[in-house]
C-alpha positions as CSV (number, residue, x, y, z in Angstrom):
1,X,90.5,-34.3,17.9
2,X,87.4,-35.7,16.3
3,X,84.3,-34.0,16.9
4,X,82.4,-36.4,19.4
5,X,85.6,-36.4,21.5
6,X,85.6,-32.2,21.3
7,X,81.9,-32.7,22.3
8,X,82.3,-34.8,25.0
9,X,85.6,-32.7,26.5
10,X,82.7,-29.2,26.2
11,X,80.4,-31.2,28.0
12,X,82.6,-31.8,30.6
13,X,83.8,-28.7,30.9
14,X,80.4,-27.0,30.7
15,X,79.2,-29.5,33.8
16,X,82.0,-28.9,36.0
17,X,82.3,-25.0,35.8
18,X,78.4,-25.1,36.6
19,X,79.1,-26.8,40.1
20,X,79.5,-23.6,42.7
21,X,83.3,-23.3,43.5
22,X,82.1,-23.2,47.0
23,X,80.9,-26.9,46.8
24,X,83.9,-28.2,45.7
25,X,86.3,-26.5,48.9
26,X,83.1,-27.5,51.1
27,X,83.8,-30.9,49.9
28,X,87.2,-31.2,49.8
29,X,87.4,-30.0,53.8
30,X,84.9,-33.2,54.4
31,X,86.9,-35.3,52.5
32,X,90.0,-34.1,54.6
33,X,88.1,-34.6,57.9
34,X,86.4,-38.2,56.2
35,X,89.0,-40.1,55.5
36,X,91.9,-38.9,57.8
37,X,89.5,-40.0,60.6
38,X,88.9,-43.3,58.2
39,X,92.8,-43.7,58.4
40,X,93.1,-43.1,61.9
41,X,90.2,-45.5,62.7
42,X,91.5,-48.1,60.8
43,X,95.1,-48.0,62.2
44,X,93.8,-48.1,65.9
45,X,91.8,-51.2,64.8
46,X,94.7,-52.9,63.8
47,X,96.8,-52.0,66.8
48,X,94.3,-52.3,69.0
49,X,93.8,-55.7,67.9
50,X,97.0,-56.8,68.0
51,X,97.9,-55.1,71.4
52,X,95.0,-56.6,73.2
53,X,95.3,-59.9,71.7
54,X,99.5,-60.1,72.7
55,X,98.8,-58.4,76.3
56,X,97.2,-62.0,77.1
57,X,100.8,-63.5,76.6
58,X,102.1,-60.3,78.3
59,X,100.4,-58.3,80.5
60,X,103.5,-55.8,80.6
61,X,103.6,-54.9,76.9
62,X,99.5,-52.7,77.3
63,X,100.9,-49.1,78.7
64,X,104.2,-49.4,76.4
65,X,102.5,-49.8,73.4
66,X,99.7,-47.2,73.6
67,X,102.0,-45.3,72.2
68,X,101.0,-46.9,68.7
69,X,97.2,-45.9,69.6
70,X,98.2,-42.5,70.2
71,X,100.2,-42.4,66.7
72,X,97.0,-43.2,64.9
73,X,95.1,-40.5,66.7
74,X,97.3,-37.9,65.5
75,X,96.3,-38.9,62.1
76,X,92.6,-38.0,62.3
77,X,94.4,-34.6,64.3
78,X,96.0,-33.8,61.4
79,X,92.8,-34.2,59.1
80,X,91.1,-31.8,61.8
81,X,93.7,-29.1,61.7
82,X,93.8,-29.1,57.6
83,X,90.3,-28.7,57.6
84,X,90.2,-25.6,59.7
85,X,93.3,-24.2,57.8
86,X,90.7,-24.8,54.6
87,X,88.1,-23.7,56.0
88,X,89.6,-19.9,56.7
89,X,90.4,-19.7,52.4
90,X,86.0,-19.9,52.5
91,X,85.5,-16.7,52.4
92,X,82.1,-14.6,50.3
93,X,83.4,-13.1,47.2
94,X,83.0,-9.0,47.2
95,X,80.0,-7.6,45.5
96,X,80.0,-7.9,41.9
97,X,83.0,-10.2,41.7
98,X,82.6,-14.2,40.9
99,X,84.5,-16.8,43.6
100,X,87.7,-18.2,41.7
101,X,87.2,-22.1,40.4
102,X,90.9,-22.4,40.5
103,X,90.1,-21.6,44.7
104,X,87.5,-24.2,44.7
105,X,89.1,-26.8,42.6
106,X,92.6,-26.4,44.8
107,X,90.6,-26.7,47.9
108,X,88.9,-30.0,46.3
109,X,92.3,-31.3,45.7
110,X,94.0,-30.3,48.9
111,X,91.2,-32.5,50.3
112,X,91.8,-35.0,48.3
113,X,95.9,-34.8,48.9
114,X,95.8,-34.6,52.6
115,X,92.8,-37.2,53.3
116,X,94.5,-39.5,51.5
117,X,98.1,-38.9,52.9
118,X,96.5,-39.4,56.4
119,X,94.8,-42.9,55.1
120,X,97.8,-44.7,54.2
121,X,99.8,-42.4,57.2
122,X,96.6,-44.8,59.5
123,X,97.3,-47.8,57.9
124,X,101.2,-47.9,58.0
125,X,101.3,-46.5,61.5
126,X,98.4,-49.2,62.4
127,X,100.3,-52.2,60.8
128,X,103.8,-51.0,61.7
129,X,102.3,-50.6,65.5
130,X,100.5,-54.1,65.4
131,X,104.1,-55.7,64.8
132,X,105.5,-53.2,67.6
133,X,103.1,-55.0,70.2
134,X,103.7,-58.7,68.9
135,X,107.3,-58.4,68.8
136,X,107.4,-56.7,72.0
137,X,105.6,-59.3,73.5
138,X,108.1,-61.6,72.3
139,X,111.0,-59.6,72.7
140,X,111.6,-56.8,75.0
141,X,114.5,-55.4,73.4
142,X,112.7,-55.0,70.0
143,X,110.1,-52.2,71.3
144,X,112.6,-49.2,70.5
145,X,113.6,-49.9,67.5
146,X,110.5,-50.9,65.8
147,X,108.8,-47.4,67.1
148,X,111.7,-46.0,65.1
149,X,110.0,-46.9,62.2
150,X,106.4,-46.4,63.7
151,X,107.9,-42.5,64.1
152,X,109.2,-42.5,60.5
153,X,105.5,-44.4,59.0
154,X,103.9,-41.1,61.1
155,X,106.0,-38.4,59.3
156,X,103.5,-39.4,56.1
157,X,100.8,-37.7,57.8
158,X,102.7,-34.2,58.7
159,X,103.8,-34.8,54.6
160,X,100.5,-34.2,53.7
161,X,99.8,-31.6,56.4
162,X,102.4,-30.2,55.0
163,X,102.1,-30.0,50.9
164,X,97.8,-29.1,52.0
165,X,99.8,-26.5,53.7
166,X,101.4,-25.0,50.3
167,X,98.0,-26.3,48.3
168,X,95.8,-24.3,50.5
169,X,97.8,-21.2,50.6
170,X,97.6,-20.5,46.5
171,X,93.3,-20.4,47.5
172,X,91.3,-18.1,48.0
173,X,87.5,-18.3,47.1
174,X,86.7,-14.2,46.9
């Protein structure tokens, strides 16, 4: 490694352990909360969209496919209950002792992990359900087995709920 690379790798270093390990798990439960409601938002947009615009052709399809709505909302649950299960590893380091970085970085990237799970969780749920309501409008019989795979798009949410899960449990800020 040359010198100006070594330079610029100590800089780096130097800046980041400077930032307050409690900054980076305060951030990475706002990013959970941010975009999992971002993702959830988005997919009910493009449901919602799609379910009021194929209701016109058939009025029958509305109370069905709210179930799509209701998939997306989950999303932005999942972000909520993450971010509470971060928040508890925030805890004030004992007298005398420093807060762990590896705590504050892990939190930072179980933000990061489960924010963006619950993104693309909103968007596949919010296309998948989009097609649910035009097909279903179309064709009754194709409801059920298009929510199939509405159900399996959701399980990319509870993923990331799920590895957060495992991230957040190796933290602990004191």
């Amino acid at each position: 490694m040359d010198v100006l690379t070594e330079n610029a790798v100590n800089a780096t270093m130097e800046g980041t352990t400077e930032i307050d390990p409690y900054m980076w798990a305060g951030v990475g439960t706002a990013v959970t909360i941010g975009i999992s409601v971002l993702g959830a938002a988005w997919g009910i947009f493009i449901t919602g969209s799609s379910l009021v615009g194929a209701a016109i052709r058939a009025p029958r399809i509305q109370s069905k496919n709210l179930i799509s709505v209701i998939f997306c909302e989950a999303v932005a649950i999942y972000g909520v209950i993450m971010a509470i299960i971060m928040q508890t590893k925030i805890v004030d380091a004992t007298e005398g002792a420093e807060p762990s970085f590896f705590a504050g970085y892990g939190l930072f990237a179980t933000g990061l992990t489960v924010g963006f799970a619950n993104l693309f969780c909103g968007l596949c749920v919010g296309v998948t359900g989009s097609s649910c309501a035009l097909a279903d409008a179309q064709n009754p019989a194709l409801f059920v087995k298009i929510l199939i795979v509405e159900i399996f798009g959701s399980a990319l949410g509870l993923f990331g709920v799920i590895i957060g899960i495992i991230m957040a449990g190796k933290c602990t800020l004191a």
